[in-house]
N, CA, C and O of each residue as an XYZ file, in Angstrom:
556
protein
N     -18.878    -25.716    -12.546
C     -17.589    -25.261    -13.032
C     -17.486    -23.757    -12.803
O     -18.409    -23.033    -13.175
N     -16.437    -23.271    -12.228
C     -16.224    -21.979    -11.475
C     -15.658    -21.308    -12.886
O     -15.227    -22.124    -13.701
N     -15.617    -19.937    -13.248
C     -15.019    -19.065    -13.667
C     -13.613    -18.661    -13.203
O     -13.531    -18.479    -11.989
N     -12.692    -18.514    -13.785
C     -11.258    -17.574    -12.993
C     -11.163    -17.037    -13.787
O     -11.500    -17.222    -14.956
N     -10.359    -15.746    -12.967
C      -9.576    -14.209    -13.633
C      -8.468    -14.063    -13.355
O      -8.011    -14.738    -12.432
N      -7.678    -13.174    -14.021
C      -6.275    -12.420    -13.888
C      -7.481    -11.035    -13.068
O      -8.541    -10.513    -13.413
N      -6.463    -10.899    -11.761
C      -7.206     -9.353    -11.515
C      -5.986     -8.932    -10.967
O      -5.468     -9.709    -10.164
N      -5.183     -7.469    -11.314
C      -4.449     -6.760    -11.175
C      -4.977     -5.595    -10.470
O      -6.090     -5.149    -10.746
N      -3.995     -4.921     -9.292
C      -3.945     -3.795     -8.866
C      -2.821     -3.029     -9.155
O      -1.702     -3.511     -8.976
N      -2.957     -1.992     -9.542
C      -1.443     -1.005     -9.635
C      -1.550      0.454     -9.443
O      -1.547      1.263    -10.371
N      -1.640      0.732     -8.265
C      -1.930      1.897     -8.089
C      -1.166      2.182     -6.762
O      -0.571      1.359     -6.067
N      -1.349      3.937     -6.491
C      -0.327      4.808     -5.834
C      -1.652      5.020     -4.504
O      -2.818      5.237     -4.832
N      -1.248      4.921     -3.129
C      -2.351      5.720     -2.040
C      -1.663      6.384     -1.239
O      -0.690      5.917     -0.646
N      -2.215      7.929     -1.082
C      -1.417      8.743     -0.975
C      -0.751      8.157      0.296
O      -0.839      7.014      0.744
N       0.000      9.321      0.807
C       0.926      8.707      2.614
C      -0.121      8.195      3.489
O      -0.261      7.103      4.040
N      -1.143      9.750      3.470
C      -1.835      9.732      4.686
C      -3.194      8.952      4.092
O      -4.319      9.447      4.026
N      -2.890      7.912      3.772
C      -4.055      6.750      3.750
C      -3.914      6.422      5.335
O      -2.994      6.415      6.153
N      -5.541      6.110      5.339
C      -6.201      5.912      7.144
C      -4.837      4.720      7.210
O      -4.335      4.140      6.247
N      -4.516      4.614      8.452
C      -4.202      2.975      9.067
C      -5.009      1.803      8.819
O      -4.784      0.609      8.622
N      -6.403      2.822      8.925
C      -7.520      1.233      9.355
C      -7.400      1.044      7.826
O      -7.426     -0.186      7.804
N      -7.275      1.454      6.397
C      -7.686      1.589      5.399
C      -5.964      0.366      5.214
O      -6.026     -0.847      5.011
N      -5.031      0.940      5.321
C      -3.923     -0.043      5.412
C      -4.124     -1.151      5.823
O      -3.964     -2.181      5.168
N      -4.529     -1.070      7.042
C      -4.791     -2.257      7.958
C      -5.830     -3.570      7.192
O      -5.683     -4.738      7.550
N      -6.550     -3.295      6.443
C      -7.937     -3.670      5.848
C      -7.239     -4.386      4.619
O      -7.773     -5.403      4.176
N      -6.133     -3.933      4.076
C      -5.412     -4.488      2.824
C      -4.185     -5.086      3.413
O      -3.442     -5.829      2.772
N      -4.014     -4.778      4.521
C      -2.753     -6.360      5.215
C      -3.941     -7.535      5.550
O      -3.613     -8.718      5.461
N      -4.942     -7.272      5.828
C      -5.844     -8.210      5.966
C      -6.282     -9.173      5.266
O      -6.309    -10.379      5.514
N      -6.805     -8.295      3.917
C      -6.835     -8.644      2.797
C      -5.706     -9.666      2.402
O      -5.919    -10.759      1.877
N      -4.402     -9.122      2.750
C      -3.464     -9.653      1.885
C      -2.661    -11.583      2.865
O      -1.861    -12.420      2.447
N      -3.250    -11.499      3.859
C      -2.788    -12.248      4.501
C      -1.679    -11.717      5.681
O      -0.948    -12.454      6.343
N      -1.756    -10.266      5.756
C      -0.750     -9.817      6.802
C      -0.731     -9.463      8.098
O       0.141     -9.127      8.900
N      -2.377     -9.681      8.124
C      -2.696     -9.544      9.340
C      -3.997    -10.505      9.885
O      -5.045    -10.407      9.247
N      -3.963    -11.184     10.741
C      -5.078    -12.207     11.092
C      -6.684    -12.314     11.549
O      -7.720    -12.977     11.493
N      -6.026    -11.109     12.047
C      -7.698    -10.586     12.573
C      -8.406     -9.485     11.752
O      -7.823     -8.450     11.429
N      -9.951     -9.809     11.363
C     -10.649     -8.319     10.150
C     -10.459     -7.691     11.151
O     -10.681     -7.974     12.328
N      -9.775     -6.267     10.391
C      -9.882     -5.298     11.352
C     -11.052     -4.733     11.683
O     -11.968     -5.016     10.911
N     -11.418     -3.777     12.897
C     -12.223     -3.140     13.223
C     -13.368     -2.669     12.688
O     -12.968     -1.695     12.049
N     -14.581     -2.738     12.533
C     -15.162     -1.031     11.036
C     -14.949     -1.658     10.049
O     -15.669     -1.156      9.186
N     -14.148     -2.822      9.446
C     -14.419     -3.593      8.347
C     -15.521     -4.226      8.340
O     -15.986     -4.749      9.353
N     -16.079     -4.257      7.185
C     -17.602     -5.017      7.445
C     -17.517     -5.855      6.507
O     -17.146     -5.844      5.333
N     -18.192     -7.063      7.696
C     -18.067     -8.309      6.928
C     -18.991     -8.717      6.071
O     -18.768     -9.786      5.504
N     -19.960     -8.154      5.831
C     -20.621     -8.437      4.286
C     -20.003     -8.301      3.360
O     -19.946     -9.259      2.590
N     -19.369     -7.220      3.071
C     -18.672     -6.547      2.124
C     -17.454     -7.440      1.835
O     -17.044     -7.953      0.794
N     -16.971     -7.457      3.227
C     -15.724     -8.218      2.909
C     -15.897     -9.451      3.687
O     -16.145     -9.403      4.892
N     -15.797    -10.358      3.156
C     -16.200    -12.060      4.359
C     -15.072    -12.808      4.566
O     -14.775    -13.373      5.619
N     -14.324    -12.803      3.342
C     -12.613    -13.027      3.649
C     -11.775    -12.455      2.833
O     -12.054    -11.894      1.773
N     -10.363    -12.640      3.495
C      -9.751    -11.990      2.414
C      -9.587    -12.206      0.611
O      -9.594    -13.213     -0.097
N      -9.497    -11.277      0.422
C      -9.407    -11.652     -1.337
C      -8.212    -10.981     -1.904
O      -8.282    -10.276     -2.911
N      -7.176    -11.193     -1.288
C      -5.726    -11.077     -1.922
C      -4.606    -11.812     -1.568
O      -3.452    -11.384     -1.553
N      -4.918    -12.759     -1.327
C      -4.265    -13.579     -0.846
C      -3.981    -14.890     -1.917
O      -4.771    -15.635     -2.497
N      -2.544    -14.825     -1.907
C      -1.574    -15.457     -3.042
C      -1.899    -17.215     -3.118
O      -2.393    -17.727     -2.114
N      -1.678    -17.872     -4.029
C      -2.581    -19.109     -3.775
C      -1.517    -19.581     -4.808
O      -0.451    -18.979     -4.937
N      -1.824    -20.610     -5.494
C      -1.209    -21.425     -6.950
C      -1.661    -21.523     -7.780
O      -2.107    -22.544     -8.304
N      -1.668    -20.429     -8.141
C      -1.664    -19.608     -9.787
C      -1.044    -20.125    -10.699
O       0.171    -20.314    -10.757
N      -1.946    -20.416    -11.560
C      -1.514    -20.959    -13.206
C      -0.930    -20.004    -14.261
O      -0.406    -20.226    -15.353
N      -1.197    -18.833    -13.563
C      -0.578    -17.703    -14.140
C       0.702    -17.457    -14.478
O       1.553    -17.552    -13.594
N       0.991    -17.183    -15.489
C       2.718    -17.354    -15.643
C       3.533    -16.459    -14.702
O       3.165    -15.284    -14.676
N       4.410    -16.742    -14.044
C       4.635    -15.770    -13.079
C       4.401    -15.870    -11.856
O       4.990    -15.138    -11.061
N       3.210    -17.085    -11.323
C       2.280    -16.683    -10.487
C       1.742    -15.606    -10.015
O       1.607    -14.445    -10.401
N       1.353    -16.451     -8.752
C       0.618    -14.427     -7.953
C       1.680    -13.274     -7.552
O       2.804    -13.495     -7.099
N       1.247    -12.298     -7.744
C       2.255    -11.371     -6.820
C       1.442    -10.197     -5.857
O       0.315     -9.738     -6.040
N       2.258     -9.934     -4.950
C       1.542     -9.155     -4.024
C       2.164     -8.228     -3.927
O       3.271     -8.715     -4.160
N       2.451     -6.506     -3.638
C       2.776     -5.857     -2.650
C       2.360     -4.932     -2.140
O       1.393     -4.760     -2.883
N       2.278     -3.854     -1.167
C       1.905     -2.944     -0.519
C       3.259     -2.559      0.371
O       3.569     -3.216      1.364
N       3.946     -1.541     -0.050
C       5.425     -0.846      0.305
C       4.989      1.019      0.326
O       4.350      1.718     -0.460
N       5.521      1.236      1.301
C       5.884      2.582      1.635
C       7.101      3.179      0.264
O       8.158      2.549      0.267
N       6.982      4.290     -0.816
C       8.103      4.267     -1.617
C       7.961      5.964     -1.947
O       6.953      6.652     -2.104
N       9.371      6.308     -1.978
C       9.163      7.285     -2.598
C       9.265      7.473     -3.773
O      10.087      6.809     -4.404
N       8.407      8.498     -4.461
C       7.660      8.727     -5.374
C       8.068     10.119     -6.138
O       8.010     10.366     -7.343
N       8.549     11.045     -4.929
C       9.021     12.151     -5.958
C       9.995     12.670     -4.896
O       9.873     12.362     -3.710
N      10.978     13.478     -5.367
C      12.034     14.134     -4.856
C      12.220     15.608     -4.803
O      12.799     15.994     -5.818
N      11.957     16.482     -4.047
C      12.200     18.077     -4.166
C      12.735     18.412     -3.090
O      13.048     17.659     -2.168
N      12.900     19.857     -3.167
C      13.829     20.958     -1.973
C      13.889     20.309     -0.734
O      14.890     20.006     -0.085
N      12.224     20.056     -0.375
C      11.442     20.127      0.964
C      11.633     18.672      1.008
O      11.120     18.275      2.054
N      12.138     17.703      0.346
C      12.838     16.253      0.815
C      11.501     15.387     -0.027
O      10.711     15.822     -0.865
N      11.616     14.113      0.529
C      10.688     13.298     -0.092
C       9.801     13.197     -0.046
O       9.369     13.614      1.029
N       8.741     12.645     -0.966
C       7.185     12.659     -1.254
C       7.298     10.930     -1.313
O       8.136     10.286     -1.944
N       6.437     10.516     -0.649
C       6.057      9.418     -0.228
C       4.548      9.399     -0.688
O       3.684     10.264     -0.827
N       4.624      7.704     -0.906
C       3.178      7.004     -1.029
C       3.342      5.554     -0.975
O       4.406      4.953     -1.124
N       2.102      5.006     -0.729
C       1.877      3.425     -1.101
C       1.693      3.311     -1.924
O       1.119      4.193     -2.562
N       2.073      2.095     -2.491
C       2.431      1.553     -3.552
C       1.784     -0.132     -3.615
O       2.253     -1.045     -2.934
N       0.444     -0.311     -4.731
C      -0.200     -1.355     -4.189
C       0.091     -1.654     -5.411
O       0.123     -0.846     -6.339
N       0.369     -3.093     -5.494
C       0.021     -4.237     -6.677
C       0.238     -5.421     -6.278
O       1.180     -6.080     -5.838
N      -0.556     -5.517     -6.463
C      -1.452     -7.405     -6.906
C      -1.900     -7.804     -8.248
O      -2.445     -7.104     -9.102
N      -1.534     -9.220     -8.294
C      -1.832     -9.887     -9.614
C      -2.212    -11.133     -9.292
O      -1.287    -11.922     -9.104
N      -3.549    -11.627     -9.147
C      -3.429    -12.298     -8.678
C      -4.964    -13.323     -9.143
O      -5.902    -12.692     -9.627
N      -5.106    -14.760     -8.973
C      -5.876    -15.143    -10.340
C      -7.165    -15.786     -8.924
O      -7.016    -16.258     -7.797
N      -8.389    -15.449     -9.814
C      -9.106    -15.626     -8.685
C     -10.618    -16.537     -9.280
O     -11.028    -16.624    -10.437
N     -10.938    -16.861     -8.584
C     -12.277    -17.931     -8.585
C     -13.431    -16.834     -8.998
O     -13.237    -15.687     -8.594
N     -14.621    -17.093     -9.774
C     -15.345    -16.440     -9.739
C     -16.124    -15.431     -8.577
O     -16.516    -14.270     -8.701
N     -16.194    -16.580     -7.122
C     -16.486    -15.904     -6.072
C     -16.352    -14.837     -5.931
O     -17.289    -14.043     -5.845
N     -14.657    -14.418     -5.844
C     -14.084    -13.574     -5.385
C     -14.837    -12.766     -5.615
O     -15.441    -12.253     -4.674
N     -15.204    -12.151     -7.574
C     -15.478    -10.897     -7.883
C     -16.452    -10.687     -7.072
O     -16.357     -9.545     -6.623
N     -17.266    -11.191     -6.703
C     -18.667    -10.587     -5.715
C     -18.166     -9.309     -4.937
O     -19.052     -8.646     -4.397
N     -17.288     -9.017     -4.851
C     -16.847     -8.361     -3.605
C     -15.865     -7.504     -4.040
O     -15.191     -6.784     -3.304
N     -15.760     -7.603     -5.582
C     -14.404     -6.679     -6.197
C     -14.706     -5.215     -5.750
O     -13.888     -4.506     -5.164
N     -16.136     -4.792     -6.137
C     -16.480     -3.371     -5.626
C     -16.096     -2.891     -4.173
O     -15.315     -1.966     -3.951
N     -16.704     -3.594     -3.270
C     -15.985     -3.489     -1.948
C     -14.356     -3.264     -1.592
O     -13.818     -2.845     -0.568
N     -13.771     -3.744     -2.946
C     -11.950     -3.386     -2.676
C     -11.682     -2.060     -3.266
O     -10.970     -1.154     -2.835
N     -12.397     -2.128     -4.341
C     -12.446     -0.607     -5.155
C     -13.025      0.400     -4.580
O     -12.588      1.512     -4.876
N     -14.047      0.319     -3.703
C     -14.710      1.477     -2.818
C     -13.559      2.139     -1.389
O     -13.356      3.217     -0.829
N     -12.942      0.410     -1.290
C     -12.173      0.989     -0.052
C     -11.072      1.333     -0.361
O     -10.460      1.763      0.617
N     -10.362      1.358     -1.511
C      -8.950      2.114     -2.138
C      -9.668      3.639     -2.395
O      -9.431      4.730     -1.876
N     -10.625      3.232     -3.398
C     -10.643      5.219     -4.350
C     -10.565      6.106     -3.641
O      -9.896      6.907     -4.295
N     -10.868      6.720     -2.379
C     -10.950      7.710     -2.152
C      -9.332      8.461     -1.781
O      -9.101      9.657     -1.607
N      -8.011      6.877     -1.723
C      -6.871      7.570     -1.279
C      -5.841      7.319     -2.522
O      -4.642      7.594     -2.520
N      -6.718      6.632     -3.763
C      -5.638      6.798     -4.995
C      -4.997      8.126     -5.081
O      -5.595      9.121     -4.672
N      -3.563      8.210     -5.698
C      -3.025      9.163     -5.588
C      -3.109      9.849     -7.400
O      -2.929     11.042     -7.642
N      -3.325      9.097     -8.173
C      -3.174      9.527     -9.718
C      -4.536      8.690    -10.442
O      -5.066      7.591    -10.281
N      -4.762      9.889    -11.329
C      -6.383      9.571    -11.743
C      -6.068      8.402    -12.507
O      -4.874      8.173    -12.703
N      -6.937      7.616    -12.978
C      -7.202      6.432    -14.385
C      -6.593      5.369    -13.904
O      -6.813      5.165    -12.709
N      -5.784      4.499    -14.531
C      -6.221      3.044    -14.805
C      -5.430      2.966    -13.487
O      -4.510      3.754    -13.267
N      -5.826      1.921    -12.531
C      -5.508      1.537    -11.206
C      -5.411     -0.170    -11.260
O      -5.264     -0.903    -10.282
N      -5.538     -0.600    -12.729
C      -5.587     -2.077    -12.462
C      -6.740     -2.591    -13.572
O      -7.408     -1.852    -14.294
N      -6.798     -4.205    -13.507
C      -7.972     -4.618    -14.380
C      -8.340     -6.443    -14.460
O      -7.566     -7.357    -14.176
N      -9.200     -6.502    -14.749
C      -9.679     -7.627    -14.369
C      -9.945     -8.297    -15.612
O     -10.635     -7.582    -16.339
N      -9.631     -9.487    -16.163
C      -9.668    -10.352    -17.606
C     -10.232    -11.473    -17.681
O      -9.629    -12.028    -16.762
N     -10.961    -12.273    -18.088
C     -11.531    -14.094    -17.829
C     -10.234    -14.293    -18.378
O      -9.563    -13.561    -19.106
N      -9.957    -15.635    -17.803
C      -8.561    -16.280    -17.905
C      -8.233    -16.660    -19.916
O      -7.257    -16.510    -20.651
N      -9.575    -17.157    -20.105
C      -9.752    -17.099    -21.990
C      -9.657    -16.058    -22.336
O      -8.836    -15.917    -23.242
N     -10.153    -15.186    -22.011
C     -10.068    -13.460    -22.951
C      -9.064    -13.074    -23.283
O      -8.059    -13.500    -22.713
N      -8.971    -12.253    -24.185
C      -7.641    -11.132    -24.387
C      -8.456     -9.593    -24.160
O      -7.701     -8.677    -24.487
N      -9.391     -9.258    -23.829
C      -9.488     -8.432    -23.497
C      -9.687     -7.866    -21.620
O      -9.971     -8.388    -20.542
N      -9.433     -6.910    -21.999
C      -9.327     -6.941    -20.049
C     -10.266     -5.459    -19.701
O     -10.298     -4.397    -20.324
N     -10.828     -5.791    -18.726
C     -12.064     -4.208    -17.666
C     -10.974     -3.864    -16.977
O     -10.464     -4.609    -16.140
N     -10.503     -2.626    -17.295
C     -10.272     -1.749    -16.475
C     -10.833     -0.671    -15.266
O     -11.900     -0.059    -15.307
N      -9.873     -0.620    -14.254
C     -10.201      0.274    -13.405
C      -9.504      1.197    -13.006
O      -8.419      1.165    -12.425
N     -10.266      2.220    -13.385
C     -10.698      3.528    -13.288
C     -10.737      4.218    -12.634
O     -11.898      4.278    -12.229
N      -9.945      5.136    -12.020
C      -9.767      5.930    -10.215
C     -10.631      7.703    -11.283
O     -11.062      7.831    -12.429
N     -10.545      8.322    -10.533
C     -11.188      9.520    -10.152
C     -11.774     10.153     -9.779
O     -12.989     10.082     -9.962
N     -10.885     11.615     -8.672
C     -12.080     12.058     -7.623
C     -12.354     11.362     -6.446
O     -13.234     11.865     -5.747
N     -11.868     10.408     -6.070
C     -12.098      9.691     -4.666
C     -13.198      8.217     -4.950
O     -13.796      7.355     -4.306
N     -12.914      8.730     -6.611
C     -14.291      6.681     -7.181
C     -13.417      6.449     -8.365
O     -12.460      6.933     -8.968
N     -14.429      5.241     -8.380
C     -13.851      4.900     -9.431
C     -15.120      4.409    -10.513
O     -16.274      4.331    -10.092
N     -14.859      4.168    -11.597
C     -15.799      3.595    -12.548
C     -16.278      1.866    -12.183
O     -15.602      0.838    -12.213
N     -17.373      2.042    -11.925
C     -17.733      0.323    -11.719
C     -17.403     -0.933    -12.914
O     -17.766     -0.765    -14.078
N     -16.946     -1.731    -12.638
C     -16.389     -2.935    -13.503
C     -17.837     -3.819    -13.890
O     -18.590     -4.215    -12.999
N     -18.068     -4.033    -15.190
C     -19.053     -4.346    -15.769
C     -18.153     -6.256    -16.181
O     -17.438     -6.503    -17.152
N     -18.519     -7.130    -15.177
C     -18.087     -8.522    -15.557
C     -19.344     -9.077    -16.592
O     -19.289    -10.205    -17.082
């Protein structure tokens, strides 16, 4: 008998997040078919954001959008804009660090970036951006 979670992303990466770093989370997400390049497949073996049939109220949700974010003189301030909610098999977590290593370094705003809950719990692990890391998730 497998474990499942609610695991949420909600976080800001700045503009100039790499491509390949984009590229790696359309992958992730089902948006692109082939692992990209320099992705390594230990780390990552398949994707793990990818929307399924979720018992979750709401179901899954996905996005990753270009948005602006702030407005001044010098015109718009842009960023990505990631969230996922999305309910996952125990497997998955094996590999949660590997998603969190490859976001932190282009979060755009320190602290909570998301969090991960057993589907019974009411309490939920948060994650933690700062400085280009983040705090490791203790399941």
């Amino acid at each position: 008998m497998s474990d499942h979670y609610e695991v949420v992303f909600s976080c800001f990466l700045r503009a100039d997040t790499p491509a390949s770093v984009l590229q790696a989370l359309r992958w992730h997400m089902g948006m692109e078919d082939e692992r990209p390049e320099g992705l390594d497949a230990e780390d990552h073996p398949y994707p793990s954001l990818l929307p399924g049939s979720s018992p979750l109220p709401g179901g899954d949700t996905l996005s990753l959008r270009r948005t602006a974010q702030q407005f001044t003189e010098s015109g718009e301030g842009f960023v990505w804009e990631l969230f996922a909610r999305l309910y996952w098999v125990d497997d998955l977590t094996l590999h949660l660090d590997a998603l969190l290593k490859l976001i932190a370094p282009h979060v755009v705003y320190q602290g909570y970036g998301g969090h991960i809950r057993d589907e019974y719990d009411t309490d939920v692990k948060s994650f933690n951006f700062h400085d280009g890391t983040y705090d490791r998730v203790r399941l």
